[in-house]
C-alpha positions as CSV (number, residue, x, y, z in Angstrom):
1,X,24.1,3.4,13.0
2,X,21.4,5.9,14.2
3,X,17.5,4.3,14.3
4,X,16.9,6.7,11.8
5,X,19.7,5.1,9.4
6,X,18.4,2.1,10.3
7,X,15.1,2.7,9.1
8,X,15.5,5.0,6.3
9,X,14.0,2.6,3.7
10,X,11.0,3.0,5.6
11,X,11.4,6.5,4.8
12,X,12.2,6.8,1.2
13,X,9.4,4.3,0.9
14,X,6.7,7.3,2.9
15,X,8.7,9.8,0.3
16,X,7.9,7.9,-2.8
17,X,4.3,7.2,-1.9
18,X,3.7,10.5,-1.3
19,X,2.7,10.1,2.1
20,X,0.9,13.8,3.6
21,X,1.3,15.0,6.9
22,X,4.7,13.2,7.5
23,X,6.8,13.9,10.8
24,X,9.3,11.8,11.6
25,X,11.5,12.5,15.3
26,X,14.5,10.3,16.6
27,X,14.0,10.3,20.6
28,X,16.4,8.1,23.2
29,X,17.2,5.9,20.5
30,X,13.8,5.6,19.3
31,X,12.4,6.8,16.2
32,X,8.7,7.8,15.7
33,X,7.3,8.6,12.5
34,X,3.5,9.6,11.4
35,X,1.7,10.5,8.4
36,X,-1.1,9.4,5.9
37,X,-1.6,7.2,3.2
38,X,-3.7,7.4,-0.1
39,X,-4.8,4.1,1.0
40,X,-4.8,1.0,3.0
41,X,-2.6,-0.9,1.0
42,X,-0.3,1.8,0.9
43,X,-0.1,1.7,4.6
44,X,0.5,-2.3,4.4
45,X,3.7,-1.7,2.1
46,X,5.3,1.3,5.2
47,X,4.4,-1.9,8.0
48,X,5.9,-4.6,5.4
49,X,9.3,-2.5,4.8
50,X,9.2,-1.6,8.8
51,X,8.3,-5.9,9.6
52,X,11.2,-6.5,7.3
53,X,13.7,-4.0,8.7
54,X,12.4,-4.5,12.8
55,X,10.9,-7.8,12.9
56,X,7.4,-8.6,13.7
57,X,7.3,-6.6,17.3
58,X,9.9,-3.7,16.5
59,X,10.3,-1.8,19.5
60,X,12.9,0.9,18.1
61,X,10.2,2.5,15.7
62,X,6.6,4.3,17.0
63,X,4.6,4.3,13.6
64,X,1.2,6.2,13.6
65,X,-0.1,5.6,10.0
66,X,-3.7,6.9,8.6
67,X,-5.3,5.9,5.7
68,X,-6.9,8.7,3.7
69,X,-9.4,7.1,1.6
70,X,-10.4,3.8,3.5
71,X,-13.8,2.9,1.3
72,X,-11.5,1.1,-0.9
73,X,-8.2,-1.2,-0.5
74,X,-6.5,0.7,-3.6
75,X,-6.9,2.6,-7.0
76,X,-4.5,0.7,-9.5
77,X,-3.5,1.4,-12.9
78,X,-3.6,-0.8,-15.3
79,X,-0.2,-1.6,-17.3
80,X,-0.1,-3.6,-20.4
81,X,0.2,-7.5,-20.5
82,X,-1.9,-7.1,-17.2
83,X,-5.0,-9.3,-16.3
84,X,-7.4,-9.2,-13.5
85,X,-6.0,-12.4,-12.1
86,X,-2.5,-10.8,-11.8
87,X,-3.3,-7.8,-10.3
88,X,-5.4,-9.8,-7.7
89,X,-2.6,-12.1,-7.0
90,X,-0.6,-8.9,-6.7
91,X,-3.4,-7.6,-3.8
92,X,-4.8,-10.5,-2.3
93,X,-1.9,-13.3,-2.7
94,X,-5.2,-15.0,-4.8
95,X,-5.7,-14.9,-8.7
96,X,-8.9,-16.5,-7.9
97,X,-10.1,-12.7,-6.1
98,X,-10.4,-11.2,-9.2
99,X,-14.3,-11.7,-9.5
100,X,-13.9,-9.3,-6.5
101,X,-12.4,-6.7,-8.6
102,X,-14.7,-7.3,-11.6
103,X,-17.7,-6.2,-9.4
104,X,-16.4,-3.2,-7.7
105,X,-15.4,-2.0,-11.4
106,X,-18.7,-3.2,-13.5
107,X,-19.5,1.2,-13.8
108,X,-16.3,0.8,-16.6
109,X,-15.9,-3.0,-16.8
110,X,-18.5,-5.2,-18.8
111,X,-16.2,-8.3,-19.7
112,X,-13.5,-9.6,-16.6
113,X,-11.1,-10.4,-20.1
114,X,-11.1,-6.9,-21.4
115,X,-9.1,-4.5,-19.2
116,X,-7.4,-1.9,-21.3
117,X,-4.0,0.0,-20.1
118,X,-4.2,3.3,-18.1
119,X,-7.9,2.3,-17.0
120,X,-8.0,3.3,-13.0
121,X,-9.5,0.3,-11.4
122,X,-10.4,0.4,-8.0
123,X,-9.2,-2.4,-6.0
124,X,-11.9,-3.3,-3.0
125,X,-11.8,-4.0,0.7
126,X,-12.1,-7.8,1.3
């Protein structure tokens, strides 16, 4: 199996976030891939598949990842049946965060119970 098989999750993972400015080379056994992100969590999800694949410290892969928008953590959608405890357990590991996502959103939020579906909330930097 070449590195690039090895780590063509990683790949269709860039692909189906859309990642711009995407290159990826396969060099003495070594693969190097670069592009950018929407935003940072994006670029946690490409280091989470590569962790998974690699391990902690691959040393097979060369990953240059930008972030394009970096003055927030992410833009999420909301889907039905969602609340602003799930979606910060979904971010932050921590219903409890949601307060955090209350405030950056107060411009189209004015109750932390009433989040509607297809409302774009932005998800902040903690």
């Amino acid at each position: 199996m070449t590195v690039k098989e090895k780590y063509q999750p990683v790949l269709d993972l860039g692909e189906a976030l859309n990642v711009t400015n995407g290159n990826v080379e396969e060099t003495e056994n070594k693969l190097k891939v670069w592009g950018t992100t929407k935003t940072q969590y994006e670029k946690n999800l490409l280091w989470d598949k590569i962790k998974e694949i690699g391990g902690n410290s691959p040393d097979d892969i060369m990953a240059d990842i930008k972030v394009k928008d970096t003055s927030v953590y992410h833009r999420h959608i909301v889907k039905s049946g969602e609340t602003l405890g799930k979606i910060a357990r979904h971010y932050y590991k921590d219903a409890s965060k949601y307060q955090a996502i209350f405030e950056a959103n107060t411009d189209k939020l004015k109750n932390p119970d009433l989040i509607y579906p297809d409302q774009e909330l932005v998800i902040p930097n903690l």
